[in-house]
C-alpha positions in Angstrom: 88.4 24.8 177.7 85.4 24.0 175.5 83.6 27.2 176.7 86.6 29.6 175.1 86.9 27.4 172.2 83.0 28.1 171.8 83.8 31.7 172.2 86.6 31.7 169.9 84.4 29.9 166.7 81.6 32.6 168.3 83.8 35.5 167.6 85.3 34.8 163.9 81.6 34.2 162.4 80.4 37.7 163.9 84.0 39.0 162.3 83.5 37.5 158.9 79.3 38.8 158.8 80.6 42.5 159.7 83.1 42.5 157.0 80.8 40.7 154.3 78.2 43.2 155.3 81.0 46.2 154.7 81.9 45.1 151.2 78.1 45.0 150.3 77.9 48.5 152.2 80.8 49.6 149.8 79.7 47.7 146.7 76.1 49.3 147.3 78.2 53.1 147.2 80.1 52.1 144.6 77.3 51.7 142.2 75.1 54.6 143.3 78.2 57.1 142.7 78.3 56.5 138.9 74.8 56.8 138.4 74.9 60.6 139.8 77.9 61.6 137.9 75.7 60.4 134.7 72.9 61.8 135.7 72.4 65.5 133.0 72.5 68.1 136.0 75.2 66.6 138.1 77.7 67.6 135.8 76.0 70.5 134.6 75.9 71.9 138.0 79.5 71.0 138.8 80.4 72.8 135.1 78.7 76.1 136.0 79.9 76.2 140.0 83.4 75.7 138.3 83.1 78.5 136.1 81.5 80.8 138.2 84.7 80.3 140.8 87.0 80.8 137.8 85.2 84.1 136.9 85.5 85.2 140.4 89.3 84.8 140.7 89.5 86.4 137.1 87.5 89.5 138.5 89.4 89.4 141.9 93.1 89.2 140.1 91.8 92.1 138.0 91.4 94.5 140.5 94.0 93.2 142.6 96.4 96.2 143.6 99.5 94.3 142.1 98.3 94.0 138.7 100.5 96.9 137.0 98.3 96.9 133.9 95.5 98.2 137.1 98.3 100.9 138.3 99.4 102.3 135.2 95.1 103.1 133.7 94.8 104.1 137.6 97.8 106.8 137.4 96.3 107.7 133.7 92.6 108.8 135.1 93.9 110.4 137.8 96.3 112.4 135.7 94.1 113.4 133.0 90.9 114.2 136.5 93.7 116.2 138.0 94.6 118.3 135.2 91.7 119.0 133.9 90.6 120.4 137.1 93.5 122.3 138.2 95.6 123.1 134.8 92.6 122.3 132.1 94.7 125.1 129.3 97.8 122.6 129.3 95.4 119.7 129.7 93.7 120.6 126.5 97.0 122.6 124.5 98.4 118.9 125.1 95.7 116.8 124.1 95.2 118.9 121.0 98.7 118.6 120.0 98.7 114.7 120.2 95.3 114.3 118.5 96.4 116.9 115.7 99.7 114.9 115.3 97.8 111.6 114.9 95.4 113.2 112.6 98.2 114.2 110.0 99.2 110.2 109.6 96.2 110.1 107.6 98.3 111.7 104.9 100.0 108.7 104.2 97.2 106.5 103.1 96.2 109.1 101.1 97.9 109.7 97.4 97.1 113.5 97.2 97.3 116.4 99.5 94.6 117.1 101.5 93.4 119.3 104.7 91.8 116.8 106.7 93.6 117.0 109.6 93.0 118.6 112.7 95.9 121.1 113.5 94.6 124.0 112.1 91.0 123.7 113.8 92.6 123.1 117.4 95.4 125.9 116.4 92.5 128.4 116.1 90.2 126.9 118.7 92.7 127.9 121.8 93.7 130.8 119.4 89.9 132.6 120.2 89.5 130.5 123.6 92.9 131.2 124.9 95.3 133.7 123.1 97.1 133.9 119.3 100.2 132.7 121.2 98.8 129.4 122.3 97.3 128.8 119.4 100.2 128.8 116.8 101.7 126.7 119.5 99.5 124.3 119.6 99.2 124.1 115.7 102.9 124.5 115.0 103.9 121.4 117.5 101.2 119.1 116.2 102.5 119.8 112.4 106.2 119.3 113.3 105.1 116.5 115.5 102.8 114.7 112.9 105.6 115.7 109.7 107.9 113.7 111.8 105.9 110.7 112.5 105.5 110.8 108.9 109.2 110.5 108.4 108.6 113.2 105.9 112.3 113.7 104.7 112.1 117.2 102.8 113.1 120.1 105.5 110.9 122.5 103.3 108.1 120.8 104.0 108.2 121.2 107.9 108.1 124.9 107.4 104.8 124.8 105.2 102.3 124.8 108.0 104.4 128.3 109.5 103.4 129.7 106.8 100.0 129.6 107.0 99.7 130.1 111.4 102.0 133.3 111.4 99.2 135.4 110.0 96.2 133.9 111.7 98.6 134.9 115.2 99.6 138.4 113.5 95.9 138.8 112.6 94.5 137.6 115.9 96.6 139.2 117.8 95.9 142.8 116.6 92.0 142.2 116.2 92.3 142.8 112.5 89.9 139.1 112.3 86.6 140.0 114.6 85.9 138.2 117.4 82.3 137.1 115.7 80.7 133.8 116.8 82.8 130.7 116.9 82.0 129.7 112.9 82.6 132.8 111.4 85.8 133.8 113.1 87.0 130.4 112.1 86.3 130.0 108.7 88.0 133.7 108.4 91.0 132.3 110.1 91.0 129.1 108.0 90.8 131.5 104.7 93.9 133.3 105.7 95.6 130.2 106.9 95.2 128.3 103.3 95.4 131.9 101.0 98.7 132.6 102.8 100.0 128.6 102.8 99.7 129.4 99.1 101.3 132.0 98.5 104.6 131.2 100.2 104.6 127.5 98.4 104.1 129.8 95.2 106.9 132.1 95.9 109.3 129.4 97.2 108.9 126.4 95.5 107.9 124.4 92.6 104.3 124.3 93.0 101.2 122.1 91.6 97.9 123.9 91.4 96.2 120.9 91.2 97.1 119.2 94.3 97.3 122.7 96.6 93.6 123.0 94.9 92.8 119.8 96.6 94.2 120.6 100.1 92.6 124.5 100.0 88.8 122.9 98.6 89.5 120.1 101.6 91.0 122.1 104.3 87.9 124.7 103.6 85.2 121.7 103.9 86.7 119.7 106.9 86.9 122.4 109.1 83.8 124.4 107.9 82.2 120.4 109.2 84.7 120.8 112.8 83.8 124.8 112.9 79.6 124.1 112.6 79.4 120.8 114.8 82.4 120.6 117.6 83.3 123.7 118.2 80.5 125.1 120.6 80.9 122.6 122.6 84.5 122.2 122.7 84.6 125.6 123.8 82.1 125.4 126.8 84.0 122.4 127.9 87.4 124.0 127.0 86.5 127.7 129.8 
């Protein structure tokens, strides 16, 4: 009897030691915890390994095959690699249309008429690199096109740019125009384009020589600049 009683008192002073000794144990963690998360490079370090797994899930979502911004610039390459391998004339009658068509909403910031646009260089362009029948094509759609965009409202004024591409194909296509290097057989073609523009504006409608002077001393400058810089190279890229 006195023996277990012993053993009994024996017992709860070893209990209450362990468990003062594990509230010190967790008293001593306690206060070691906040000094690291003070310390400068503790939360520095957890700052930058946080940000570096953000920017790997932002790269990995990126290229993730489910993203359909990713499909649809992944369909565009390989639309624009494939034709330009295997049908690099409509690859290049197209782009040329949609660039010249863009180039002529300049005329809308601008309060007189000019020639800076880019119709009449790409018209002759796959004119001499192609044939006179692609060319007025391509020079024809991208006036229409751009005249539209520009919600011009006159039906006169769709039919200027004709004008001007029926004799470079009449002349191009019967080799009255040499076939000379790339700058003189375009400036020729851009003479007749802007002498025969105004001449059927002259003979059809009310005209003002000031403003057609502006386009013919523009169109004549720009393209003399697109004829002498882009235009080798276009062509080697273009056969």
């Amino acid at each position: 009897m006195f023996l277990t009683t012993l053993d009994f008192m024996i017992d709860g002073v070893l209990f209450r030691r362990r468990k003062q000794r594990s509230s010190k144990t967790q008293e001593m963690q306690g206060e070691v915890n906040p000094m690291c998360n003070n310390l400068p490079n503790h939360g520095l370090k957890q700052s930058k390994s946080r940000q570096a797994t953000i920017g790997l899930k932002n790269t990995a979502s990126l290229f993730e095959l489910k993203n359909p911004r990713l499909k649809l610039v992944g369909v565009l390459v390989l639309f624009c690699f494939v034709s330009f391998v295997f049908f690099r004339h409509q690859f290049f009658i197209l782009l040329f249309v949609l660039v010249g068509a863009a180039s002529r909403m300049l005329q809308k910031f601008i309060p007189v008429i000019t020639g800076v646009d880019f119709c009449l260089f790409f018209s002759i362009l796959v004119s001499v690199v192609y044939s006179p029948t692609l060319g007025i094509i391509t020079g024809v759609s991208a006036s229409l096109i751009g005249s539209f965009l520009r919600h011009v409202e006159r039906a006169e004024y769709y039919m200027t740019p004709v004008y001007g591409y029926v004799p470079i194909w009449v002349f191009m296509s019967l080799r009255i125009i040499p076939e000379l290097n790339i700058m003189l057989t375009g400036m020729l073609c851009v003479a007749v384009y802007v002498v025969a523009r105004f001449m059927a504006i002259f003979f059809t409608n009310k005209i003002c020589i000031a403003s057609q002077l502006t386009y013919v001393s523009t169109a004549l400058i720009f393209n003399y600049w697109l004829f002498s810089g882009f235009a080798p190279f276009l062509m080697g890229v273009m056969v």
